[in-house]
C-alpha positions in Angstrom: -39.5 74.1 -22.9 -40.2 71.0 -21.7 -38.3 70.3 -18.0 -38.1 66.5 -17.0 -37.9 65.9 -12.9 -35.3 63.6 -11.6 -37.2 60.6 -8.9 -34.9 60.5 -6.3 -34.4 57.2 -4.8 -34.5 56.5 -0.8 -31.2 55.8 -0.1 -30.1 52.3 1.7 -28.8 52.1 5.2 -25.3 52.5 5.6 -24.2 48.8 6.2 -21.2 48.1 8.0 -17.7 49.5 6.7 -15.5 47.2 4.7 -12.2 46.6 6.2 -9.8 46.3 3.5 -6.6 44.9 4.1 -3.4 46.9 3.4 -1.5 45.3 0.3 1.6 45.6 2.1 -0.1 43.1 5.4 -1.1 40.6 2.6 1.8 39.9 0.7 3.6 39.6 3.5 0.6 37.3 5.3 1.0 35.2 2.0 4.7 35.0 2.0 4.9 34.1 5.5 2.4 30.8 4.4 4.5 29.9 1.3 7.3 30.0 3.3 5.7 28.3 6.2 4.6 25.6 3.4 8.3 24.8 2.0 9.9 24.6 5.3 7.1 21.8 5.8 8.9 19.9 2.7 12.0 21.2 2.2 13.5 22.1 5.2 15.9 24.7 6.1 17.0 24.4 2.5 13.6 24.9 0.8 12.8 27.4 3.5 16.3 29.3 2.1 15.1 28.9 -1.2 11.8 30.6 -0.7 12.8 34.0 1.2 15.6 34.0 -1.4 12.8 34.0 -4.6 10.6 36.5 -2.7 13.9 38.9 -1.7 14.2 38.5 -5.6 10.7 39.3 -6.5 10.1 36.2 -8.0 7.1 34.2 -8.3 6.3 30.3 -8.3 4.8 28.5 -11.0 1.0 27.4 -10.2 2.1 23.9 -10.4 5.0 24.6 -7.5 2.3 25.9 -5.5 -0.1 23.5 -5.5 2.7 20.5 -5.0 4.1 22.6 -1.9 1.2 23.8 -0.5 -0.8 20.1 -0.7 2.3 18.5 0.7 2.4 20.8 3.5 -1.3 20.0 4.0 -0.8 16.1 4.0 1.9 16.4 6.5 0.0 18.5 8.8 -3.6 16.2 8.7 -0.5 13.1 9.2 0.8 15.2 12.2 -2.1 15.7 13.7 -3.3 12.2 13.5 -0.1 11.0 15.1 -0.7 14.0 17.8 -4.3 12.8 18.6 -3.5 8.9 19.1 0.0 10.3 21.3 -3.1 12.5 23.9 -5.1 9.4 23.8 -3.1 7.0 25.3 -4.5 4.7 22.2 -1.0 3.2 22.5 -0.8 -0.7 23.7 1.8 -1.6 26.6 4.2 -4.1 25.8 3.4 -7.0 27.4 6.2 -8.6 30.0 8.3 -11.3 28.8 7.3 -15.1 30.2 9.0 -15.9 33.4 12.1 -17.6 33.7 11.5 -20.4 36.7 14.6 -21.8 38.4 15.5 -24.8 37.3 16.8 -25.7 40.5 13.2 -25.5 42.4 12.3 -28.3 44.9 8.4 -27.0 44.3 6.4 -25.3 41.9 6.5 -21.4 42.2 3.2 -19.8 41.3 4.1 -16.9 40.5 6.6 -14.4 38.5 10.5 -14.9 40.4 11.4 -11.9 42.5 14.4 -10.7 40.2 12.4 -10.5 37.4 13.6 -7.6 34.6 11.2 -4.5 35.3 10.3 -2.3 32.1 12.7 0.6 31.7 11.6 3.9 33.4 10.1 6.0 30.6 12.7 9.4 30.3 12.4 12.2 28.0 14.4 15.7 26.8 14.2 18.3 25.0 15.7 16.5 22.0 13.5 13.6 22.3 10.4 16.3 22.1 11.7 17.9 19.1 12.8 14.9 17.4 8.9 13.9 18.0 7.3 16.8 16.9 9.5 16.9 13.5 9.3 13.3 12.4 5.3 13.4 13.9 4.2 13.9 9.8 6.1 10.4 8.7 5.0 8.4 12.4 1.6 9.6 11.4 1.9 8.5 8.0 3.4 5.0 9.6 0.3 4.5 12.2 -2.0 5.0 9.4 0.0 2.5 7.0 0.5 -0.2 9.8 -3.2 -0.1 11.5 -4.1 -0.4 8.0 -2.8 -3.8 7.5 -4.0 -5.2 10.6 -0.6 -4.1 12.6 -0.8 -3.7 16.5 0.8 0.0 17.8 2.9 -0.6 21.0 4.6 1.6 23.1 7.6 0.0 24.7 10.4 2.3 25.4 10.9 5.2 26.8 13.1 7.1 24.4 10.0 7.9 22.1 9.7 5.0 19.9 6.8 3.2 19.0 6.3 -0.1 17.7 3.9 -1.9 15.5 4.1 -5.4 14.9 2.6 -7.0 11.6 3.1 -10.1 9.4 4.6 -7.5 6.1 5.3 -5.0 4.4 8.5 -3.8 5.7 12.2 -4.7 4.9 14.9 -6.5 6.7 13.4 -7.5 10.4 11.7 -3.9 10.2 12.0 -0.6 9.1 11.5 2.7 11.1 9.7 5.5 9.6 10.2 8.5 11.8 9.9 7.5 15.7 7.4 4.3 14.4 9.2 0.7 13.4 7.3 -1.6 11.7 8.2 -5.0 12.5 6.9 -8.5 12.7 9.5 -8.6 16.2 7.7 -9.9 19.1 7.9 -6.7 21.5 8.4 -7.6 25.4 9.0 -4.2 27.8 11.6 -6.1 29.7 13.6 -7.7 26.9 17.3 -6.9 26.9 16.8 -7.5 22.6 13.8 -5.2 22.6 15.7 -2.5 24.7 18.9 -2.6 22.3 16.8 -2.4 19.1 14.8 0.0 20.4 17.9 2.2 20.7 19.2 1.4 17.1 16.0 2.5 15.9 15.5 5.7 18.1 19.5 6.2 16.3 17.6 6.5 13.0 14.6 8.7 14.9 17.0 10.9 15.2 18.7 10.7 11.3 15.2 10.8 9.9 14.8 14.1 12.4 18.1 15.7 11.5 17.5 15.1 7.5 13.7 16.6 8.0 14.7 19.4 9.6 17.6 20.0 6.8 16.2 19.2 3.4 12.2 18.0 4.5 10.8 14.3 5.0 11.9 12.6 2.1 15.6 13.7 2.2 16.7 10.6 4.9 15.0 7.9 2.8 16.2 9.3 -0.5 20.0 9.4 1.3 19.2 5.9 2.9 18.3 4.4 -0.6 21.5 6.1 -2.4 23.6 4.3 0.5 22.1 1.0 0.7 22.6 0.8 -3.3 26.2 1.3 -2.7 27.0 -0.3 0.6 24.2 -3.3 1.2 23.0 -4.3 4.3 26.2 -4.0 7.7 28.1 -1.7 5.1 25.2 1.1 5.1 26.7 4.3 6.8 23.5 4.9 8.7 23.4 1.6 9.8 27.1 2.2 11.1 26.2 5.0 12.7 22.9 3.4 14.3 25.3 0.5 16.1 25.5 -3.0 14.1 25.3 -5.3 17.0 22.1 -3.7 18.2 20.4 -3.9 14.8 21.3 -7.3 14.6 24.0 -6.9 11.9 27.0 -8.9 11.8 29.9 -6.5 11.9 31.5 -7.5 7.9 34.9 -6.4 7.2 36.3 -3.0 6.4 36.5 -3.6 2.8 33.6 -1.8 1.0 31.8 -3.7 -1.4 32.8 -3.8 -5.4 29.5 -0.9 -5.8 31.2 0.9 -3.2 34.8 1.2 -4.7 33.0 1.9 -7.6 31.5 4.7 -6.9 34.5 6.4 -5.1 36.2 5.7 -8.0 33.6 7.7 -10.1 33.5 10.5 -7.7 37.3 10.9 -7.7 37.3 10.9 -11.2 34.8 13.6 -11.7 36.4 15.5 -9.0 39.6 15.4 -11.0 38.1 16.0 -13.9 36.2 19.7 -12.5 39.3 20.6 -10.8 41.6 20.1 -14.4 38.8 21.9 -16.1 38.8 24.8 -14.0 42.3 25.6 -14.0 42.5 25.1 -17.4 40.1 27.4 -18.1 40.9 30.0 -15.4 44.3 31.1 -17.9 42.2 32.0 -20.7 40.3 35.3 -21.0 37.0 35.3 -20.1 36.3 37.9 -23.0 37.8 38.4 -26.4 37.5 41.7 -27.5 37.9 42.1 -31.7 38.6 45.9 -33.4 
């Protein structure tokens, strides 16, 4: 009887020990990014929506995913661009407007007159922090954009705005994107215009931060555009709200425009409309049952 032998084989050297993650730890590691990734782009609502589909056991499409997730990723890289040139001091110092000389001087002054405007003190909050770090994705996005086309970044007030003037590629006498307005405006630190606009537009810093925080950055600008197409121009709500005479609107009258009437027309219509429908059908059965 034949016997065969076995070679026995030196065994390795114990590397080190795998440490293996719980499942429980990483679905809850990867929930807490998805959700982290929807309130980056949909707010308070999208962040709603998310716990809701994981309470549910639900799962996003690969296609949801990838649109969330690299939103969320453009937004921080936008953030942290905006952060980076804020350290940096990269921001230019409105220059002072031209003196005003007396007209009534005997000699020529050389030299600024001694009640000449001084820049306003810069001030801050807890607000004015917040509303930064929320709309920092969209100012970021808005450096980038104006830099690009040759636009100069200055920092003239001090509630937090920044300005960058450029020839075009803006709206109107400018348009604010976040705490950043983009303007072809000549900026002065001292200017009583300068000051006033620089409060309608921190107005609109703070819808753009109020709409982020609610329904993620594009939910001011898609509201904004659904106003402006219905009430133009000194008859746009957020305008309204911003002060007319500091944007340098002229205040129209009360009448809305024909789009406007319009459109409340069509909204009190289809309100009618859902309210008749549902008491119409709330005396009907909801079931019939046949024997």
């Amino acid at each position: 009887m034949a016997t065969t032998t076995t070679s026995l084989r030196p065994l390795s050297p114990a590397g080190p020990p795998i440490r293996k993650v719980p499942v429980g730890v990483r679905q809850r590691r990867r929930a807490a990014c998805w959700w982290a990734a929807c309130l980056a782009c949909g707010g308070l609502l999208g962040l709603a929506l998310a716990v809701r589909g994981t309470l549910r056991g639900e799962r996003p499409t690969r296609r949801r995913v990838l649109l969330v997730v690299g939103g969320a990723v453009v937004q921080l890289v936008c953030a942290s661009l905006f952060a980076g040139i804020a350290v940096a001091g990269d921001l230019r110092a409105c220059p002072a407007p031209a003196p005003v000389w007396p007209a009534e001087a005997a000699a020529p002054t050389y030299g600024p007159p001694s009640s000449a405007p001084k820049a306003p003190p810069q001030h801050g909050g807890a607000w004015q922090t917040l509303r930064t770090a929320i709309n920092a994705p969209v100012s970021g996005a808005a450096l980038l954009y104006g830099e690009a086309r040759g636009g100069a970044a200055y920092q003239c007030a001090g509630n937090g705005t920044t300005a960058v003037v450029m020839d075009n590629g803006f709206s109107r006498g400018g348009t604010m994107y976040g705490t950043v307005f983009l303007t072809d405006q000549r900026t002065e630190a001292a200017s009583p215009r300068m000051r006033r606009l620089s409060e309608h537009e921190a107005k609109h810093a703070d819808q753009w931060a109020v709409s982020t925080l609610l329904a993620g950055p594009l939910a001011f600008p898609a509201l904004y555009s659904a106003d402006e197409s219905l009430f133009p121009g000194a008859f746009n709500h957020f305008e309204r709200a911003a002060g007319l005479a500091d944007g340098g609107y002229v205040t129209p009258p009360d009448s809305p425009p024909a789009p406007g009437r319009l459109a409340f027309l069509i909204v009190g219509l289809l309100a009618g409309y859902f309210v008749a429908s549902r008491r119409r059908d709330g005396g009907l059965p909801d079931t019939v049952v046949r024997r």
